[in-house]
C-alpha positions, 0 to 999 in steps of 0.5 A: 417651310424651310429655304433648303426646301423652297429651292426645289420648288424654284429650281425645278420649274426652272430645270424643266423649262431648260430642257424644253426650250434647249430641245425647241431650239435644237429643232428649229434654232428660230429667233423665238427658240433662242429667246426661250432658252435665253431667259430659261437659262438665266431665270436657272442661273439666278435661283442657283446663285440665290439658293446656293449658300445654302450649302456652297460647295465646289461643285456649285461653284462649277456649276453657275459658272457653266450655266453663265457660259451657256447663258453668254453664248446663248445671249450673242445669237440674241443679240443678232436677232435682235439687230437683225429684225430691228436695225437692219429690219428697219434700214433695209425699208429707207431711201438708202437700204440697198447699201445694209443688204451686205450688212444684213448678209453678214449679220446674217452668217454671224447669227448662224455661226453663233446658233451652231455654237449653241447648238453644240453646247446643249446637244453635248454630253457636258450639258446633259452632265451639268443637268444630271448634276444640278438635280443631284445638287437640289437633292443635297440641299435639301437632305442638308435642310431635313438633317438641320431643321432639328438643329436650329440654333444661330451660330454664334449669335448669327442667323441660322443656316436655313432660315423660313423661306419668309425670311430668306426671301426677304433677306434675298430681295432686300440684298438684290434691290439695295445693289440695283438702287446704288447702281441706279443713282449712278444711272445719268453717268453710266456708260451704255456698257455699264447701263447694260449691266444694270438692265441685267441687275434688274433683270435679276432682281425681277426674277428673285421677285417672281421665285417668292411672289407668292410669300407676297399680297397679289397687287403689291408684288404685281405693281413692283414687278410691273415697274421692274418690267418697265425699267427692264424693257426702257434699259433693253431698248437704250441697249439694242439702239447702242448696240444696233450703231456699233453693228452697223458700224462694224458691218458697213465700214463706217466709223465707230466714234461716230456710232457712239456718239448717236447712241449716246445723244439717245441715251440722253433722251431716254434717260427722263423716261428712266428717271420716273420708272426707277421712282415707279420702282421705288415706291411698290418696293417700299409698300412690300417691304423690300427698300 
């Protein structure tokens, strides 16, 4: 099989479980609703960016960035989710939770505002429009593939255009791990921005892994996409802590120094934790062969 037709095969499922999860959270906008499309939205936005030089155009172009918008509004509802039932979830049970109940209110109607926002984006027409036209998209890389099978010679001396799928993925995955691991190395001096921005590059390098597990033996690629998880979820919760203080900052008056400085004295406890996963990751990356 050729990468040109392997795209569908990973776009489609990624499509539908798009619209599915846009048409739960336009019904009910509950925290599980938004977490669903959060990840259909990514998982749809990174087999975009892996499949698209395939055949760049400008419309594609378009596309990823209308799909990292949608992907960014949704991530704000997210992230008050996930400080609401966290932080404040936990605040509201201390000695001194009476004090967060003003915060948790607030927070409260800046989830509602950001779910109302998102609403809006996948119950409008410039989102069915961009739905309509990725489906036209995967039809145009794939007759593009069919047109050049027969036509497979390298240019100038280069890989060809439309490689097997075996080869494509293995260029794709070993291209997702190299940037994960030179970021990774610098992990101890990140900020929680830039950590943040790891997680994500994790996040991404797992998806490309499950897009092609099964170009790879069963245990390996499980054991590899195991360690990705565990690395992924230890950055999530390095995030949610920093982001939890700056909130409850923010919402209760208090100074945001101060909130930076507790995140960061946590960060230093975790960072251990995150040292052995990455050598975790590391190592099941080396038995598939993607270091």
């Amino acid at each position: 099989m050729r990468a040109s037709a392997a795209f569908s095969l990973v776009m489609q499922p990624c499509l539908l479980e798009v619209s599915l999860a846009a048409r739960h959270f336009e019904r009910g906008r509950s925290e599980k609703a938004v977490h669903r499309l959060r990840v259909a939205i990514r998982r749809a936005h990174t087999a975009l960016t892996v499949f698209r030089d395939l055949a760049p155009t400008k419309s594609s172009s378009h596309m990823n960035a209308q799909l990292h918008r949608l992907q960014q509004r949704i991530g704000v509802v997210r992230e008050w989710d996930v400080f609401i039932a966290g932080a404040l979830g936990k605040s509201v049970k201390a000695p001194h939770g009476r004090c967060f109940k003003a915060a948790g209110a607030k927070a409260s109607r800046q989830r509602q505002k950001a779910a109302r926002r998102s609403a809006e984006d996948f119950g409008g027409k410039r989102f069915r429009k961009l739905m309509r036209h990725l489906d036209t998209y995967m039809a145009l890389v794939r007759d593009r593939g069919a047109g050049r099978t027969s036509k497979m010679i390298p240019e100038a001396g280069g890989p060809p255009k439309d490689p097997q799928v075996s080869l494509f993925a293995r260029e794709v995955l070993i291209r997702y791990y190299k940037r994960f691991e030179r970021d990774q190395g610098q992990a101890a001096d990140l900020d929680s921005l830039h950590l943040h921005a790891l997680r994500i590059r994790v996040k991404k390098l797992r998806y490309v892994a499950e897009f092609f597990r099964e170009l790879y033996a069963v245990r390996p690629m499980q054991r590899f996409l195991s360690a990705l998880t565990a690395y992924q979820d230890q950055l999530g919760a390095m995030h949610d802590s920093y982001d939890a203080q700056l909130k409850l900052a923010e919402l209760c008056g208090k100074r945001r120094s101060h909130a930076v400085d507790l995140a960061l004295n946590q960060k230093k406890d975790a960072l251990s934790e995150l040292s052995a996963a990455a050598s975790a990751i590391a190592t099941t990356a080396g038995v598939i062969g993607v270091e």
